[in-house]
Each structure stands twice: as structure tokens, then as C-alpha cells.
DSSP file (Angstrom, degrees, kcal/mol; ACC not computed):
  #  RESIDUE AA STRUCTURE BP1 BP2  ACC     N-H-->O    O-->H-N    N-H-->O    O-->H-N    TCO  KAPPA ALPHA  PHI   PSI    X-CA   Y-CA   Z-CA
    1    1 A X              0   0    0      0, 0.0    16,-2.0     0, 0.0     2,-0.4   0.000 360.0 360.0 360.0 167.2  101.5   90.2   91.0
    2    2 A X  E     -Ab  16  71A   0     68,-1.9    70,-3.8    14,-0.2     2,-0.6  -0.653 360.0-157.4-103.2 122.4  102.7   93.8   90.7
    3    3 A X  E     +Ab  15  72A   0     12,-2.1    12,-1.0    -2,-0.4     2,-0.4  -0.902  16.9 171.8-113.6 134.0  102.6   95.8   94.1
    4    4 A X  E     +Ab  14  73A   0     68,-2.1    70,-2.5    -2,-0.6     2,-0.5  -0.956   3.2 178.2-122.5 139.0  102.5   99.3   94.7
    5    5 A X  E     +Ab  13  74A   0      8,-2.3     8,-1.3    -2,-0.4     7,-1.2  -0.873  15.7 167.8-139.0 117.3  102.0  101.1   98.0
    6    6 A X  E     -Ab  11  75A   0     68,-1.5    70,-0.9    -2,-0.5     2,-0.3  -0.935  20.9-175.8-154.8 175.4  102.0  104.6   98.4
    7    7 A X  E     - b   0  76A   0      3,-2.4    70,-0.1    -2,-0.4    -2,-0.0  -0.588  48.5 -94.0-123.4 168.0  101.3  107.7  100.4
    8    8 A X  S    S+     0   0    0     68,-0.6     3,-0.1    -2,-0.3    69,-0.1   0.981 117.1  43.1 -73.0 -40.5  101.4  110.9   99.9
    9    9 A X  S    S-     0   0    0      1,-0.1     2,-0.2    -3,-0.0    -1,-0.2   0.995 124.3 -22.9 -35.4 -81.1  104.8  111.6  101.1
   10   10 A X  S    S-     0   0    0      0, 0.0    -3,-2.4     0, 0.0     2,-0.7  -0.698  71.1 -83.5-139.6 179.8  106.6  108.7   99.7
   11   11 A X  E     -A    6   0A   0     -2,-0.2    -5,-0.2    -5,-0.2     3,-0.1  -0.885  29.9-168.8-114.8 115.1  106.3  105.3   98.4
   12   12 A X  E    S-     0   0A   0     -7,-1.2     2,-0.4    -2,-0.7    -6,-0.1   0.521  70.2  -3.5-104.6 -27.0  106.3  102.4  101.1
   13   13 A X  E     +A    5   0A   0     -8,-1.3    -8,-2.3     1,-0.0    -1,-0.2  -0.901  58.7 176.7-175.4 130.1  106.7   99.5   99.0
   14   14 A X  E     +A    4   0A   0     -2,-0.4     2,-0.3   -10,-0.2   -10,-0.2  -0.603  44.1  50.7-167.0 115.0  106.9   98.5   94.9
   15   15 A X  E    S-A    3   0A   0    -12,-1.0   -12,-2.1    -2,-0.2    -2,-0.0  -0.978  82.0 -16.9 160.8-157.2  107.4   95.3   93.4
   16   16 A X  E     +A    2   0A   0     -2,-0.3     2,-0.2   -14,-0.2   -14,-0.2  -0.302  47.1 167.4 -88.4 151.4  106.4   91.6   93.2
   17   17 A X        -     0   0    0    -16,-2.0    34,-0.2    34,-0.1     3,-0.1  -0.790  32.4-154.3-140.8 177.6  104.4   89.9   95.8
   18   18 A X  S    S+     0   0    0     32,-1.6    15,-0.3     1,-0.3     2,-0.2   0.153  91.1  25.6-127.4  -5.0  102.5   86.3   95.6
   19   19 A X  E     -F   50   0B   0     31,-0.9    31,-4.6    13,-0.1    -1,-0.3  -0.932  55.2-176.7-158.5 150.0  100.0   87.8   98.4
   20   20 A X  E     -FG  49  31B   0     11,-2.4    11,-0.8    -2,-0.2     2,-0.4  -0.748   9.9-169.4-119.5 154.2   98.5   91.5   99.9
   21   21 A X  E     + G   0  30B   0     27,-0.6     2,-0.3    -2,-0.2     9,-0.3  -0.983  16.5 177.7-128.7 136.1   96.2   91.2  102.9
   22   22 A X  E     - G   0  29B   0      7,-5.0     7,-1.0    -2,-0.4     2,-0.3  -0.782  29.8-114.5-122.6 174.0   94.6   94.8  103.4
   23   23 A X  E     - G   0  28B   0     -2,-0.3    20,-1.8     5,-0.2     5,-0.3  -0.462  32.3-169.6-156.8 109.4   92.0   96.0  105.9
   24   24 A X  B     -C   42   0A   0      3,-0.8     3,-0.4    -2,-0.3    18,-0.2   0.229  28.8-119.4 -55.5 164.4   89.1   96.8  104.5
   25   25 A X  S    S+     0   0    0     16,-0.7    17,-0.1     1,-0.2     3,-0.1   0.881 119.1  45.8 -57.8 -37.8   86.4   98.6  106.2
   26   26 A X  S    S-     0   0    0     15,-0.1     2,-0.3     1,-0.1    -1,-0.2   0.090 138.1 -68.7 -87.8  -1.8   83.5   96.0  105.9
   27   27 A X        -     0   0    0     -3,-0.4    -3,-0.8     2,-0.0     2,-0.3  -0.903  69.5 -36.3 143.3-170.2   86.8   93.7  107.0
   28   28 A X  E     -G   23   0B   0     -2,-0.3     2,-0.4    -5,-0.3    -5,-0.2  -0.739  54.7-174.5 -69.6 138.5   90.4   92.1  106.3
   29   29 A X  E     -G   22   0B   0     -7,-1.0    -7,-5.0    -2,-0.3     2,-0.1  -0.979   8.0-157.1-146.0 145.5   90.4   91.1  102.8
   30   30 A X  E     -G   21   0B   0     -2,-0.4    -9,-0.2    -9,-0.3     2,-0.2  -0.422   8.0-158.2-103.5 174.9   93.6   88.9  101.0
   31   31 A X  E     -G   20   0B   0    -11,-0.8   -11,-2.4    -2,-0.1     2,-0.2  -0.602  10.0-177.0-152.3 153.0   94.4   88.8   97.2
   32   32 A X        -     0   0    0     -2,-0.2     3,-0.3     1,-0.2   -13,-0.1  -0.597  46.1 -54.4-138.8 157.9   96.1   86.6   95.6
   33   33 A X  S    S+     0   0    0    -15,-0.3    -1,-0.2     1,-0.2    37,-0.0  -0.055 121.9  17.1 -67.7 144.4   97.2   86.6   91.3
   34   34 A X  S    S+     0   0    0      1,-0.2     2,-0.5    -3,-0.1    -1,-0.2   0.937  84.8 161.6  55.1  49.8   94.4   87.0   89.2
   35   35 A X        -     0   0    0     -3,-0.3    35,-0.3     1,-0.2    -1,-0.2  -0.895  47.4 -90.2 -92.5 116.5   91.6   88.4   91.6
   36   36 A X        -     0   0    0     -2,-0.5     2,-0.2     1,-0.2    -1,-0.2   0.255  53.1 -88.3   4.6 150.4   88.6   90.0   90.3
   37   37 A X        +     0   0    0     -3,-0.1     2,-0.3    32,-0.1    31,-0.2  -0.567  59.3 164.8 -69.1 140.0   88.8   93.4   89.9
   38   38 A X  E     - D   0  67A   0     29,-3.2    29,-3.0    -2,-0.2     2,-0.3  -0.940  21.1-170.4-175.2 131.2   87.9   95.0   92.9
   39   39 A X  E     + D   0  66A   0     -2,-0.3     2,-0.3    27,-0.2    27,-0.2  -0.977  29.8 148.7-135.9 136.5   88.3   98.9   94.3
   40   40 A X  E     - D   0  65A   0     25,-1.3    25,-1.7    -2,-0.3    -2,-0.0  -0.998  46.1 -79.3-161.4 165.7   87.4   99.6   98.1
   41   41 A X  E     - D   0  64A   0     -2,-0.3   -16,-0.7    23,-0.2     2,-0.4  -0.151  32.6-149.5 -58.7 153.9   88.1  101.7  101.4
   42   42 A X  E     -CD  24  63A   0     21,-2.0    21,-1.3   -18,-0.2   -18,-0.2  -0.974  14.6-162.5-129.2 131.6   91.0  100.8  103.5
   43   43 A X        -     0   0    0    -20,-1.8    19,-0.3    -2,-0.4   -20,-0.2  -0.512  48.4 -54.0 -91.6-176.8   90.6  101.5  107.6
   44   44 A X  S    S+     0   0    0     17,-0.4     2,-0.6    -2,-0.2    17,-0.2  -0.159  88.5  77.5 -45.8 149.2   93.2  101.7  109.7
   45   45 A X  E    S-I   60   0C   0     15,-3.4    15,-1.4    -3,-0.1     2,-0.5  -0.915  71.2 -38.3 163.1-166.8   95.6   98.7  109.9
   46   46 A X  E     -I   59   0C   0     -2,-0.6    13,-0.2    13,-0.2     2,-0.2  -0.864  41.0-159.4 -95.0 139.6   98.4   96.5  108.9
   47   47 A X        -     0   0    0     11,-1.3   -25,-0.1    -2,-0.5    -2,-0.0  -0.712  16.7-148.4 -96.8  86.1   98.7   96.0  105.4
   48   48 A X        -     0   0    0     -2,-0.2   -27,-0.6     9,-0.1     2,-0.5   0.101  16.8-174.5 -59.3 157.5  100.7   92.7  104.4
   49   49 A X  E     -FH  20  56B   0      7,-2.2     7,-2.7   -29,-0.2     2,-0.5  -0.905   8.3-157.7-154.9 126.4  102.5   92.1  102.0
   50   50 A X  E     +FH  19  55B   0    -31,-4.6   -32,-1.6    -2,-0.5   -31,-0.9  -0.797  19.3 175.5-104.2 105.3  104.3   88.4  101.2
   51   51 A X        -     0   0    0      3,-4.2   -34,-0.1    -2,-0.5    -2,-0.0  -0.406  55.5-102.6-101.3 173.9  107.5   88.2   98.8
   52   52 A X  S    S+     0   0    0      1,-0.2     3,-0.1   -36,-0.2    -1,-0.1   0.628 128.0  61.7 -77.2   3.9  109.5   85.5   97.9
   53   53 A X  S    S-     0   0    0      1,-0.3     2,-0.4     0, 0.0    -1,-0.2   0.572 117.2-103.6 -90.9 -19.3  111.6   87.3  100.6
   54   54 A X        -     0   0    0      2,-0.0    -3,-4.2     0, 0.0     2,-0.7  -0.961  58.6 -23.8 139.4-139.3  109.1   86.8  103.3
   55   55 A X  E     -H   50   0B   0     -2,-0.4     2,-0.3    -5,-0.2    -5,-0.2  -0.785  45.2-175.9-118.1  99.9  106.5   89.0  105.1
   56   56 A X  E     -H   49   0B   0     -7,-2.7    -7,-2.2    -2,-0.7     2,-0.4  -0.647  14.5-149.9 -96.3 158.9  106.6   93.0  105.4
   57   57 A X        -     0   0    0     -2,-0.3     2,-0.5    -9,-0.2    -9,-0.1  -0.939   7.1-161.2-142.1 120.0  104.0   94.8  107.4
   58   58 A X        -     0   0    0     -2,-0.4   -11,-1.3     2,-0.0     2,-0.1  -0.919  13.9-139.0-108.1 109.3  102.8   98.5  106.5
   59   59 A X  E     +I   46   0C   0     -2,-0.5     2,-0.3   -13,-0.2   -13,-0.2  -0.493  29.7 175.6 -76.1 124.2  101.1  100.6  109.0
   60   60 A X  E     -I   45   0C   0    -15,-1.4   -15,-3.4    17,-0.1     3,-0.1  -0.988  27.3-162.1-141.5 155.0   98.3  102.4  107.3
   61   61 A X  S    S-     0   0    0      1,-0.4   -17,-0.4    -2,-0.3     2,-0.3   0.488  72.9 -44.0 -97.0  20.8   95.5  104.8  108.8
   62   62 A X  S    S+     0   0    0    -19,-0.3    15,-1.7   -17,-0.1    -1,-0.4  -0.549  72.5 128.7 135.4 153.9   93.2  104.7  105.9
   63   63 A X  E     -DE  42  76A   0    -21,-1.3   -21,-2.0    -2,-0.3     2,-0.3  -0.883  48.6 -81.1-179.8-145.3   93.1  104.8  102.0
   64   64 A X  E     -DE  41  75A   0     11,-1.0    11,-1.4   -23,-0.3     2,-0.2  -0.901  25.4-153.6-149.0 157.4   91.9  103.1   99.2
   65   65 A X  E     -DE  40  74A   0    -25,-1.7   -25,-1.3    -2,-0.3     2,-0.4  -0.917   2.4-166.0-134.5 175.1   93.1   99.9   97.2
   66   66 A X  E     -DE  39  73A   0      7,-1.2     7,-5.5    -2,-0.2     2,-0.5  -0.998   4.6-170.7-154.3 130.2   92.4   99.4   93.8
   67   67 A X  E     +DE  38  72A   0    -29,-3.0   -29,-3.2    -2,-0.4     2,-0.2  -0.990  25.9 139.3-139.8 130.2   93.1   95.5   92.4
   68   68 A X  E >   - E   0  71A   0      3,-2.2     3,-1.1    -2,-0.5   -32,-0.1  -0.767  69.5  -0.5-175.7 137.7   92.8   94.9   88.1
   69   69 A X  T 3  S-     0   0    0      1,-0.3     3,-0.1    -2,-0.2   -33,-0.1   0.472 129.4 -53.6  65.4  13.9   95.1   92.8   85.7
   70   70 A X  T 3  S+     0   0    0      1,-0.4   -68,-1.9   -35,-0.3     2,-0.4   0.438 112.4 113.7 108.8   1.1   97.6   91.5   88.6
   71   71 A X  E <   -bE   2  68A   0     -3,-1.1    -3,-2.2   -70,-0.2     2,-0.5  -0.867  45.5-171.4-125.5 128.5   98.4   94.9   89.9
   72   72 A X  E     -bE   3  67A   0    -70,-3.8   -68,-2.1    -2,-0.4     2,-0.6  -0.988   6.2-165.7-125.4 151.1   97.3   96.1   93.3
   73   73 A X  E     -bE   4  66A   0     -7,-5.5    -7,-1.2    -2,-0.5     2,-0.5  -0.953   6.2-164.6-148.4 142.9   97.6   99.5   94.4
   74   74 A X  E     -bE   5  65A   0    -70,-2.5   -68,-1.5    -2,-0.6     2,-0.8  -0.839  10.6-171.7 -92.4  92.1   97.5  101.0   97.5
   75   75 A X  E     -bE   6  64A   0    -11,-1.4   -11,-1.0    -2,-0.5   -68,-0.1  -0.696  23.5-170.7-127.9 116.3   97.0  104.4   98.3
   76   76 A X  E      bE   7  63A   0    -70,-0.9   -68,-0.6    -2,-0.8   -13,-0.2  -0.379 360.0 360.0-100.1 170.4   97.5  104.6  101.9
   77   77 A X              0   0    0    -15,-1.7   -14,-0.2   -70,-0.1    -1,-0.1   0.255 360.0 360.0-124.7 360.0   96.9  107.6  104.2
């Protein structure tokens, strides 16, 4: 799936992943290709992100992520 992460400054992270873990408010929440459509609040946290190069880790203090058609995006504070 197609990843995008970005902040208002700059952009933290864009290209293929096979998993995102975010952390939602209501909790840590995963997706994986072809997940529901789904937009929700992001708290502070890690946001992962798993390539076929391994595992990168994004520090974010809050945002929103917005998951439809394969594509997640992140828009982190």
C-alpha cells in the first residue's frame, strides 16, 4: 500500500509499505492492504511503518490519518 507521512514542515516518509501501526486516540490501531476506509485522530506516539526494507519509527505529537483505496496518509503534528 501507498504511504504518505507528512507534517507541516516537511515530509517524513512516502512510498510502499506492507504495514502502518498508528496511535489512535481511543488506542494503537495497525493497517494492513485493503482496510476499510477509515479517518481518525492520531495522539502522541510512534507511528510505524514496515517496508520490505524493515521497520522505521516516526515520532509524532498528534494529527490525523486518513486510510481509502490502499493509500494511507498521515498528517502528523
Amino acid at each position: 500500500m501507498r504511504v504518505e507521512i507528512i507534517t507541516p514542515d516537511k515530509e517524513l516518509f512516502k512510498g510502499e509499505a506492507s504495514y502502518v501501526g498508528v496511535p489512535g486516540v481511543d488506542g494503537g490501531m495497525g493497517f494492513l492492504n485493503n482496510h476499510a476506509p477509515l479517518i481518525t485522530v492520531l495522539k502522541a506516539g510512534d507511528v510505524k511503518v514496515r517496508t520490505d526494507k524493515g521497520e522505521e519509527t516516526f515520532a509524532v505529537k498528534g494529527g490525523v490519518v486518513e486510510v481509502m483505496n490502499n493509500t494511507v496518509l498521515v498528517l502528523a503534528e
